[in-house]
NUDODO-143594 format. One line per field, with one value per residue: residue in one letter; z, y, x of N, C-alpha, C in turn. Coordinates in Angstrom, 3 decimals. Each point is the difference from the previous one (the first is absolute). Example, Ala and Ser with C-alpha at 12.3 -4.5 7.8 and 13.67 -1.06 7.14 Angstrom:
BEGIN
res: A, S
n_Z: 7.800, -0.720
n_Y: -5.690, 1.050
n_X: 13.190, -0.350
ca_Z: 0.000, 0.060
ca_Y: 1.190, 1.190
ca_X: -0.890, 0.820
c_Z: 0.000, 0.730
c_Y: 1.200, 1.090
c_X: 0.900, -0.770
% end
This chain:
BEGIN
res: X, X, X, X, X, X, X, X, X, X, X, X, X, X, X, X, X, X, X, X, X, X, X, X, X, X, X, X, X, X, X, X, X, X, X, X, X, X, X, X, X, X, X, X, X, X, X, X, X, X, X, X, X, X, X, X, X, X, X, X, X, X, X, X, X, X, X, X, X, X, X, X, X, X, X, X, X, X, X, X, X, X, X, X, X, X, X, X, X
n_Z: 0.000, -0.829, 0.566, 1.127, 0.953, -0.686, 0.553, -0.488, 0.391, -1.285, 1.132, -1.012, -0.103, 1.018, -1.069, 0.257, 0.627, -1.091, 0.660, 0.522, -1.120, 1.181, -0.719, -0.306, -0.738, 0.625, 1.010, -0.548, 1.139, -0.098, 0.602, 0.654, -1.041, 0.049, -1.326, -0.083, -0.852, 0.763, -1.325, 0.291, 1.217, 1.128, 0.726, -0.951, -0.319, 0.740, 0.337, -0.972, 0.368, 0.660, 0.196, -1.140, 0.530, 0.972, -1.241, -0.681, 0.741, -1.066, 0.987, 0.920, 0.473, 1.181, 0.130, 1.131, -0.089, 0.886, -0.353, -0.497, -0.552, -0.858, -0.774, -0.650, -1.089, -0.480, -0.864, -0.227, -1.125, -1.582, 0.193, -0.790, -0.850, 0.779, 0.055, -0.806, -1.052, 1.750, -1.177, 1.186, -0.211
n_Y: -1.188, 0.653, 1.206, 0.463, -0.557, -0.755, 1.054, 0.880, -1.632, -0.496, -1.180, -0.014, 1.322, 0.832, 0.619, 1.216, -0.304, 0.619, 1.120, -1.062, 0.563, -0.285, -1.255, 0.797, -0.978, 0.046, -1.364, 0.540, 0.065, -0.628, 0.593, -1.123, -0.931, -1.193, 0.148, -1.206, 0.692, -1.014, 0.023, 0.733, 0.618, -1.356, 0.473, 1.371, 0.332, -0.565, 1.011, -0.012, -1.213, -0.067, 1.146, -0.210, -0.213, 1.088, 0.897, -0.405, 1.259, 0.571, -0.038, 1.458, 0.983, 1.636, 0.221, 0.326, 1.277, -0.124, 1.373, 0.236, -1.359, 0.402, 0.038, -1.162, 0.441, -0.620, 1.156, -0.095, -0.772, 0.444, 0.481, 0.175, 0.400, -1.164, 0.812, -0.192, 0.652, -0.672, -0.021, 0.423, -0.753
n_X: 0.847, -0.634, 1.221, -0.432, 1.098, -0.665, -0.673, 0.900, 0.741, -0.282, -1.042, -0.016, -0.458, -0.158, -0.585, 0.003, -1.283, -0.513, -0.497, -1.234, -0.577, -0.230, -0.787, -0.749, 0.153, 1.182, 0.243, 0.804, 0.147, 0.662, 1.101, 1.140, 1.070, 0.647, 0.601, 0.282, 0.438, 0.587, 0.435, 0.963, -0.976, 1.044, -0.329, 0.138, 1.128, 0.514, -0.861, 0.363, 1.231, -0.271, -0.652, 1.114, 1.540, -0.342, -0.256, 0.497, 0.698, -0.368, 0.674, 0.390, 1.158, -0.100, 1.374, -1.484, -0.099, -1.233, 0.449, -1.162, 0.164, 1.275, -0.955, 0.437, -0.101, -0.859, 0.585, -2.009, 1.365, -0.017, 1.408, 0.693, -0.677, -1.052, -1.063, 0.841, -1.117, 0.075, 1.482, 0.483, 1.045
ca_Z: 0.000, 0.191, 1.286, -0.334, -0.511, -0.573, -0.581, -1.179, -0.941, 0.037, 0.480, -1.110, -1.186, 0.827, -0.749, 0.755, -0.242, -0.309, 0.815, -0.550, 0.945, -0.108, -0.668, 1.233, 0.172, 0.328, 1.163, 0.204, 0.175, 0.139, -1.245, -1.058, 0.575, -0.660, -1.430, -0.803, -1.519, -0.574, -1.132, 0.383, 1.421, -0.014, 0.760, -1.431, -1.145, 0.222, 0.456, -1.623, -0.585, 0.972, -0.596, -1.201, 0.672, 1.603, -0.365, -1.659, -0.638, -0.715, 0.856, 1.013, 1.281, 0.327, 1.558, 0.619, 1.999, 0.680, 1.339, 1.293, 0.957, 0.275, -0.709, -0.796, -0.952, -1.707, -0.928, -1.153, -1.417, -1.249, -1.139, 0.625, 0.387, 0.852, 1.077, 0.019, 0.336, 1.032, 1.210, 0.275, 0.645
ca_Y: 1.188, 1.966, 0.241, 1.549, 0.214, -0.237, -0.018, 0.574, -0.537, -1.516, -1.062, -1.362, 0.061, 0.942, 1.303, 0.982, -0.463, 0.793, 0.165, -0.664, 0.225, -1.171, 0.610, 0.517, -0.961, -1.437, 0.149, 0.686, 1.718, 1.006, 1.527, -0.451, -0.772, 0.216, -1.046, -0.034, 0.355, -0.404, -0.912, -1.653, -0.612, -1.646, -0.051, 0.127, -0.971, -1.663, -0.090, 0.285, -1.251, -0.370, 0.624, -0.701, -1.399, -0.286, 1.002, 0.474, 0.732, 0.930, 0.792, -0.296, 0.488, 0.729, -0.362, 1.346, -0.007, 0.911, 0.201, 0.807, -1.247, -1.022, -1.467, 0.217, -1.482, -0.074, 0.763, -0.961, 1.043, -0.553, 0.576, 0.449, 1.669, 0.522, 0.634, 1.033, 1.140, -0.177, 0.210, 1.868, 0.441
ca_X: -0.847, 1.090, -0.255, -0.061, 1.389, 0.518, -1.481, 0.310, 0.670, -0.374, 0.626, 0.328, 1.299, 0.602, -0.159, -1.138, -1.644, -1.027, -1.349, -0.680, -1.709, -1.128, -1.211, -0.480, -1.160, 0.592, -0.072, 1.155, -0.878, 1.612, 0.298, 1.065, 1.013, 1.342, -0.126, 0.866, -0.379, 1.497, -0.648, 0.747, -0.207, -0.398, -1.944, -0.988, 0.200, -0.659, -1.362, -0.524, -0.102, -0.721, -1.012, -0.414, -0.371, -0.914, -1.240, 0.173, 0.239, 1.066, 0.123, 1.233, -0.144, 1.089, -0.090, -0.457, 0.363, -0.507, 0.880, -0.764, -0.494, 1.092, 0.121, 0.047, -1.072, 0.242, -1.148, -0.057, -0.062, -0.892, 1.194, 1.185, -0.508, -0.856, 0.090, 1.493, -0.795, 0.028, 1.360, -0.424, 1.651
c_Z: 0.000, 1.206, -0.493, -0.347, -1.579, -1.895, -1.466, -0.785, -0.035, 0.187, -0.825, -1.029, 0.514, -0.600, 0.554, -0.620, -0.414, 0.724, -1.467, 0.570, -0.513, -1.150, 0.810, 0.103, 0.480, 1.552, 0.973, 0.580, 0.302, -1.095, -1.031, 0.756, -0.836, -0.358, -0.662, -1.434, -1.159, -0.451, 0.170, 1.204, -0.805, 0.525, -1.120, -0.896, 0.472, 0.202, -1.488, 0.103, 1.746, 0.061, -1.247, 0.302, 0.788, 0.141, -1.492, -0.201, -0.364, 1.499, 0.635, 1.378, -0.180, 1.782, 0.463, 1.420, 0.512, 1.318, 1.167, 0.819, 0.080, -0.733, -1.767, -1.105, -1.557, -0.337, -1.511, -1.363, -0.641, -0.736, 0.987, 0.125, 0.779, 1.516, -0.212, 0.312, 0.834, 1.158, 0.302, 0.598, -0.619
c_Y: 1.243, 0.226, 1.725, 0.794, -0.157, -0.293, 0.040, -0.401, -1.473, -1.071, -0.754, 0.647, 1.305, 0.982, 0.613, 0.176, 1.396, 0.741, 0.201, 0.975, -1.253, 1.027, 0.604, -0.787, -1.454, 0.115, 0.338, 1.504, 0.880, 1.051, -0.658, -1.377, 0.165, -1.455, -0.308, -0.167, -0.475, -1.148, -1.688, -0.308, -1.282, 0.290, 0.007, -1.059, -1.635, 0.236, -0.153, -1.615, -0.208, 0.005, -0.875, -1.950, -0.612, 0.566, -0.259, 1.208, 1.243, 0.918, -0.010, 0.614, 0.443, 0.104, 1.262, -0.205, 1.573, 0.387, 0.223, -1.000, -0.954, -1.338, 0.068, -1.552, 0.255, 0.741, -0.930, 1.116, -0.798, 0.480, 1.060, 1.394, 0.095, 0.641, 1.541, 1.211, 0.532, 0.223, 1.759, 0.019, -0.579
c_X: 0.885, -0.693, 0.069, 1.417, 0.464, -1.258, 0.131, 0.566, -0.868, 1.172, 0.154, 1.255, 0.680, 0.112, -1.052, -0.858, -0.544, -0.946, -0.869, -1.954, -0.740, -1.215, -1.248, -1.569, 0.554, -0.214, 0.821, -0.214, 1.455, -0.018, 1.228, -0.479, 1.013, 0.051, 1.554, -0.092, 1.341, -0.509, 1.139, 0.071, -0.800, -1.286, -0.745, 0.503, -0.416, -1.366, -0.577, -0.482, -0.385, -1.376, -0.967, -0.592, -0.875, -1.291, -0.393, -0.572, 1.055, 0.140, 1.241, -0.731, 1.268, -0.068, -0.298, 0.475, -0.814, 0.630, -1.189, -0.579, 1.243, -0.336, 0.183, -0.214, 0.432, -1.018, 0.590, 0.190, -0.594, 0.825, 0.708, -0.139, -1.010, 0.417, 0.911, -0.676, -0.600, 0.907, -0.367, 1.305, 1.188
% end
């Protein structure tokens, strides 16, 4: 799990995570989180053929982390540009 020390960088590929606005129709009632948007983080990239295998489908995930509750999960993509229009940092 990211810890608040250390919020800003992702735990899988250690490049600093994006602030990310949730959609304002998601259940997400925060103002950010923070997203990793690195196209060769192992989390997204293996989530393509994981995803494919265990779901069949065309999907990944980017690793999120909400600082205002300290937890953090997979935001689901559909390509590699989703969400981007969303980063505000």
């Amino acid at each position: 799990m990211t810890t608040k020390k250390n919020m800003s960088k992702c735990p899988h590929c250690g490049i600093e995570m994006k602030k990310w606005m949730p959609p304002e129709d998601s259940s997400w009632d925060r103002l950010y989180h923070f997203v990793c948007f690195n196209d060769d983080c192992p989390y997204y990239v293996n989530g393509w053929q994981h995803m494919e295998q265990n779901y069949s489908q065309k999907a990944s995930y980017r690793h999120r982390y909400d600082p205002h509750l300290d937890e953090s999960g997979p935001l689901p993509v559909w390509s590699s540009n989703a969400h981007r229009g969303r980063i505000i940092d």
